[in-house]
C-alpha positions as CSV (number, residue, x, y, z in Angstrom):
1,X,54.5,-47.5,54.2
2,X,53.4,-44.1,55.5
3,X,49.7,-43.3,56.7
4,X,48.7,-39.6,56.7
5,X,46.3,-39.0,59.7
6,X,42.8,-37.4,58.3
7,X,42.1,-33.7,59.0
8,X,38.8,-32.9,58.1
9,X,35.8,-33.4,60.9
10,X,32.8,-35.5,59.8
11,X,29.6,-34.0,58.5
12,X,27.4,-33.0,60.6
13,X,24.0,-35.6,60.4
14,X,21.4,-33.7,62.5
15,X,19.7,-30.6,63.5
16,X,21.1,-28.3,66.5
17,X,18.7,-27.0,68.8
18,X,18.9,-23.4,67.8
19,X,17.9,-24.9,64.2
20,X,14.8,-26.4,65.4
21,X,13.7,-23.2,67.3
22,X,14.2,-21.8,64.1
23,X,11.9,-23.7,62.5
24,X,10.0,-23.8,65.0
25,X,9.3,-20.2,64.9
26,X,9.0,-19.6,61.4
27,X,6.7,-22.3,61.4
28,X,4.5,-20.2,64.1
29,X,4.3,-17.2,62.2
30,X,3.5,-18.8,59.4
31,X,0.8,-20.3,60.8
32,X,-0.1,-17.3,62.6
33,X,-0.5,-15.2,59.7
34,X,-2.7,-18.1,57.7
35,X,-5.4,-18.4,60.8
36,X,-5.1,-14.4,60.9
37,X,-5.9,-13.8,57.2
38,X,-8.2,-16.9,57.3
39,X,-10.5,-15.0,60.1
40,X,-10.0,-11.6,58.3
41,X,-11.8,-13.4,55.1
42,X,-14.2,-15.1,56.8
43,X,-15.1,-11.9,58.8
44,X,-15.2,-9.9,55.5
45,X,-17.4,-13.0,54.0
46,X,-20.1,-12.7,56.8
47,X,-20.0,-9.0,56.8
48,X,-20.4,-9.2,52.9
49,X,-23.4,-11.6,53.2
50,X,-25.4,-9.8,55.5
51,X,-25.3,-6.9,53.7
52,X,-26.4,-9.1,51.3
53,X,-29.2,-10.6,52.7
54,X,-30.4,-6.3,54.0
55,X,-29.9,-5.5,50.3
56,X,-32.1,-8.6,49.3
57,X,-34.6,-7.6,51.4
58,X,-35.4,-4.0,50.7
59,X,-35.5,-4.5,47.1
60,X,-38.2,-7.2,47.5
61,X,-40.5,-5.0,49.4
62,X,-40.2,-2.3,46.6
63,X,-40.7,-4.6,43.8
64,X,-43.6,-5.5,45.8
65,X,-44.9,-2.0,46.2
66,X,-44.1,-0.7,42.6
67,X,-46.6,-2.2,40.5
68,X,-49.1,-1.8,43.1
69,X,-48.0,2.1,43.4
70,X,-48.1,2.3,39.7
71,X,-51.5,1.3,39.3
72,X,-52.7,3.4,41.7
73,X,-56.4,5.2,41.2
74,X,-56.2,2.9,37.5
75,X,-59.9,3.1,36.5
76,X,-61.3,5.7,38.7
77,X,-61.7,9.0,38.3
78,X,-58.9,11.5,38.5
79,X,-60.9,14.6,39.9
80,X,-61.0,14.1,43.7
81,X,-64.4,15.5,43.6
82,X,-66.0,12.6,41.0
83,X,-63.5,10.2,43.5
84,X,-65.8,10.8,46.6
85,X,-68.9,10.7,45.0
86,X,-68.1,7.0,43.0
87,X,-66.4,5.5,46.8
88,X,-69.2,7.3,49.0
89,X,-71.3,4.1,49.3
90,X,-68.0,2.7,50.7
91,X,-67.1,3.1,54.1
92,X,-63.4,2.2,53.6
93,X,-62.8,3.7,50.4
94,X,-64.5,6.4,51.6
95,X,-62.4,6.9,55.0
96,X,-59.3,6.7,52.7
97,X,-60.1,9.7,51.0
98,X,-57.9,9.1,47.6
99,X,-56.6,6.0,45.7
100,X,-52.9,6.6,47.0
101,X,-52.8,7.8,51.3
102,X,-50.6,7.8,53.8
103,X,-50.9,7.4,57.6
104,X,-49.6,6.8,60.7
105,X,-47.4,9.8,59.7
106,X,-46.0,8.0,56.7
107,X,-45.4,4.9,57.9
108,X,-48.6,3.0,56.2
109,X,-49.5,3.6,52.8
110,X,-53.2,2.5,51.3
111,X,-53.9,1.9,47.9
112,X,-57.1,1.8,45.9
113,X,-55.5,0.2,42.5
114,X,-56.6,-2.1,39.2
115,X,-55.0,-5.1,37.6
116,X,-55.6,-5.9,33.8
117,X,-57.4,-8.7,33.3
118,X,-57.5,-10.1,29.9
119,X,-61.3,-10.5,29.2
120,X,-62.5,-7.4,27.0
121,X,-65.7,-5.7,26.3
122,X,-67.6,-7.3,22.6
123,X,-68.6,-3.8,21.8
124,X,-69.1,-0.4,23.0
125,X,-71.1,-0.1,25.9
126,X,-73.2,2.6,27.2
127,X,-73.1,3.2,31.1
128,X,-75.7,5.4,32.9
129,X,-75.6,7.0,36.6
130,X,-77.6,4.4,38.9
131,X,-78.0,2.0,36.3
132,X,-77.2,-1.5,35.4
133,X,-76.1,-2.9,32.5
134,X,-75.1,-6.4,30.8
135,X,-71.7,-6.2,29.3
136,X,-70.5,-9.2,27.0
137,X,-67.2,-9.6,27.6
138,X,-64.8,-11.5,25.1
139,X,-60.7,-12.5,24.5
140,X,-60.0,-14.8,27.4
141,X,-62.9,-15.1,29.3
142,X,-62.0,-19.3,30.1
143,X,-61.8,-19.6,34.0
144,X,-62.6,-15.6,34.5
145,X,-62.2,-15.3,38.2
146,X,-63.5,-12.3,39.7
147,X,-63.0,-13.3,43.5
148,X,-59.8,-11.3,43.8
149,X,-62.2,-8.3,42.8
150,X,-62.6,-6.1,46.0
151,X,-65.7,-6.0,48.0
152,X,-68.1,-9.2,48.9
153,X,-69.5,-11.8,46.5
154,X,-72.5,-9.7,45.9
155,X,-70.9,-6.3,44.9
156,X,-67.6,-6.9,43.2
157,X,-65.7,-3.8,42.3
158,X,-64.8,-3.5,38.6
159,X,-64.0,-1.2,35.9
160,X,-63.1,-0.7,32.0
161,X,-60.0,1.2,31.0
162,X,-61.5,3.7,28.9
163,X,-64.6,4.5,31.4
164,X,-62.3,5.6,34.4
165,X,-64.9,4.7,36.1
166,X,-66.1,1.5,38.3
167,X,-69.1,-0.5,38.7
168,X,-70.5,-2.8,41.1
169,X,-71.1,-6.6,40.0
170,X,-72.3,-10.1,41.5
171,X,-71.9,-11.8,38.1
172,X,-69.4,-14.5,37.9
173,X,-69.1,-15.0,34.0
174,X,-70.1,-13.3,30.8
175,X,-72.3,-11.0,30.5
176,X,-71.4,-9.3,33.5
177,X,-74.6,-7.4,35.1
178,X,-73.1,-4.4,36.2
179,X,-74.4,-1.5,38.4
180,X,-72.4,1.6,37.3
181,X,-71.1,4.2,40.2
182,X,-70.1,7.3,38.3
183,X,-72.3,10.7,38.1
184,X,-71.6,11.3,34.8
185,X,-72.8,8.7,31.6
186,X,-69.8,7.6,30.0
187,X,-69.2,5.1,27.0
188,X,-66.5,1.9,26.8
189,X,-64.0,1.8,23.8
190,X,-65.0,-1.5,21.9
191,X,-62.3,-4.3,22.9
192,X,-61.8,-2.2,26.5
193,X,-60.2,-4.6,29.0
194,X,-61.4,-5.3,32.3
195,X,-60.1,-4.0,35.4
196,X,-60.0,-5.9,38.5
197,X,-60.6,-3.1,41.8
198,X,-58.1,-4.1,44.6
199,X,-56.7,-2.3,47.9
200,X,-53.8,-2.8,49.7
201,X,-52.7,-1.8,53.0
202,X,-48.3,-1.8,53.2
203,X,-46.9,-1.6,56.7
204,X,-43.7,-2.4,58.8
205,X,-44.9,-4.5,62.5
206,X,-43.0,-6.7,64.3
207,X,-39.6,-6.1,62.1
208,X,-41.6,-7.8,58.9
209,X,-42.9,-6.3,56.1
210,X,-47.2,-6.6,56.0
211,X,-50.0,-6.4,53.5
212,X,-53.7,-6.3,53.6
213,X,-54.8,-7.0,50.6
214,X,-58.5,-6.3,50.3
215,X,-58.6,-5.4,53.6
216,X,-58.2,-8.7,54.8
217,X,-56.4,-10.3,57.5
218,X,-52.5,-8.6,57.5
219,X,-50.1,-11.2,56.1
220,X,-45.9,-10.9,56.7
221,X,-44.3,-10.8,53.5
222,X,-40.8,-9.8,54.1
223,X,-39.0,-10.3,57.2
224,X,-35.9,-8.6,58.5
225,X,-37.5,-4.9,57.4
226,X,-36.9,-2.6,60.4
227,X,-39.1,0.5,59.2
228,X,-40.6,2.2,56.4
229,X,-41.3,5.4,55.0
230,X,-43.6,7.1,52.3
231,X,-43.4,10.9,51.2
232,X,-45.8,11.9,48.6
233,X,-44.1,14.8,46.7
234,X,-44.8,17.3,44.4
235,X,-46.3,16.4,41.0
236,X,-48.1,12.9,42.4
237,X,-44.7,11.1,42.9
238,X,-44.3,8.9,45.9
239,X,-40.9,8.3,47.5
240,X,-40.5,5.0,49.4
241,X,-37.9,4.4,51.6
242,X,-37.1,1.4,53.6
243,X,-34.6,-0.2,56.2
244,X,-33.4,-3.7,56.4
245,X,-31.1,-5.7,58.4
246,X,-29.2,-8.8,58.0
247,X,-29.8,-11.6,60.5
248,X,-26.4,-11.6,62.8
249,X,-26.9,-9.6,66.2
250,X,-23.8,-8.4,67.5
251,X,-23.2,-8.3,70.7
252,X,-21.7,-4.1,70.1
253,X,-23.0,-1.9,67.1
254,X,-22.1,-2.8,63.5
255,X,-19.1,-0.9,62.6
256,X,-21.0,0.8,59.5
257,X,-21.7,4.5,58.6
258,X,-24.5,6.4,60.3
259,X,-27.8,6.0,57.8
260,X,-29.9,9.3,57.0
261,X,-32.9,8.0,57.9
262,X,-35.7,10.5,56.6
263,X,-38.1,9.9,59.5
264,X,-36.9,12.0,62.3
265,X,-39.8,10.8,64.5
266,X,-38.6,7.3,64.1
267,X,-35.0,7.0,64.2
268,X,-32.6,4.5,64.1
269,X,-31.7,3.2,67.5
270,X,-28.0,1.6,68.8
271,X,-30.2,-1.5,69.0
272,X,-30.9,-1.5,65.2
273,X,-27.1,-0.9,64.7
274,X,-26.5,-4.2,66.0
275,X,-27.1,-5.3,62.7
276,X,-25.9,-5.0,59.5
277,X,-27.8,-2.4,58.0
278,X,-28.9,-1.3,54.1
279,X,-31.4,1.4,53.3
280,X,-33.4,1.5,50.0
281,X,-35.2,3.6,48.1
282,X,-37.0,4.5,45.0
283,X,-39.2,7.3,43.6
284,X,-42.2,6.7,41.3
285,X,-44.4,8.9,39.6
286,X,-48.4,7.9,39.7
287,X,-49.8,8.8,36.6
288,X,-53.6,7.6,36.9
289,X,-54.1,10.4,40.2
């Protein structure tokens, strides 16, 4: 019997070591690349959400201020000259000098302004110069709170759409004894709703957005707002402008655009660019001036 001796070599069972370095290193860059485009997303998620968070901020404060804005000078007189003489008595009103003003060189606007109550007039009424006179209101006169009225218990600041003019009350419920302030005698439209006088003083202090409303005590109402800026332009539009920040400091400046700020004698420092940064605006025409 003849045995032929076997040729071929046995297959090979395991890995070399140039295989596993291979793999290895294949396995590395893989790797690699995944943490790298992991961190590039995250980044770009933070980044994204602070901007968010700027954005966020700046539109609150102008939907705060727009209303407000809008109402501006609402049931007062529109000649400046019939302004003074109804806010005289005032010391406040009076050292505002209009029911939309700016100071601190446009970084604090005041506002004399009205809300709409719901409570109307029962019939026409007839106001006289230095006089007072009982108005019966009706509509919604159920829990008529007048404490959000400016001025102290005794003389709450009111007024009547149609009148344009306000009146001094201590009432608390219907009929409302009213002590009228204008020069000239005017009559209300039967139905006229009531107006409820307010002020409001806007600010930036302390990176936080502040209101005094009624010139009480300043309260914070938006954090993370780094400045603020009114213009009042041609044709009684007011142009607000306003700079938030997110609420990561970095350690260098934000990689981000330079922002034309409009108030060159507050700019934006490399401190500010730290954070993210988002400025708003809007531009609002006040009618009732």
């Amino acid at each position: 019997m003849t045995y032929w001796p076997k040729t071929g070599s046995k297959r090979r069972k395991a890995f070399t070591l140039v295989e596993v370095l291979i793999a290895l290193m294949i396995t590395s860059v893989i790797g690699g690349s995944t943490v790298s485009l992991l961190y590039t997303y995250l980044k770009n998620y933070e980044q994204s959400s602070e901007y968010t968070t700027a954005l966020q901020r700046g539109q609150m404060v102008l939907s705060y201020l727009e209303p407000v804005a809008l109402s501006a000078g609402l049931g007062f007189p529109s000649s400046p000259d019939l302004y003074t003489h109804v806010v005289n008595g005032d010391p406040l009103l009076s050292s505002w000098g209009s029911p939309l003003s700016l100071a601190d060189n446009g970084r604090t606007i005041r506002i004399v302004y009205s809300t709409v109550l719901e409570a109307v007039t029962a019939d026409m009424v007839d106001f006289s110069p230095g006089g007072t006179t009982s108005v019966a209101l009706t509509g919604n006169t159920d829990g008529l709170n007048l404490n959000y009225a400016y001025g102290p218990s005794d003389s709450k600041w009111l007024s009547f759409l149609s009148t344009g003019t306000p009146s001094l009350t201590g009432s608390s419920a219907s009929p409302l004894s009213l002590s009228f302030l204008g020069r000239d005698p005017v009559t209300s439209a039967r139905f006229d709703p009531l107006l409820l006088v307010r002020t409001m003083e806007a600010y930036v202090q302390n990176d936080e957005f502040c209101v005094k409303d009624n010139n009480g005590a300043a309260q914070p109402v938006v954090k993370g707002v780094l400045k603020i800026y009114f213009e009042e332009l041609e044709g009684n539009v007011l142009k607000v402008s306003v700079l938030t920040r997110g609420d990561a400091r970095e350690g260098l400046s934000s990689p981000q655009e330079a922002i034309p700020w409009p108030d060159g004698g507050n700019p934006i420092t490399a401190d500010d660019y730290r954070y993210k940064l988002v400025l708003s605006s809007a531009v609002w025409r006040v009618r009732n001036l």
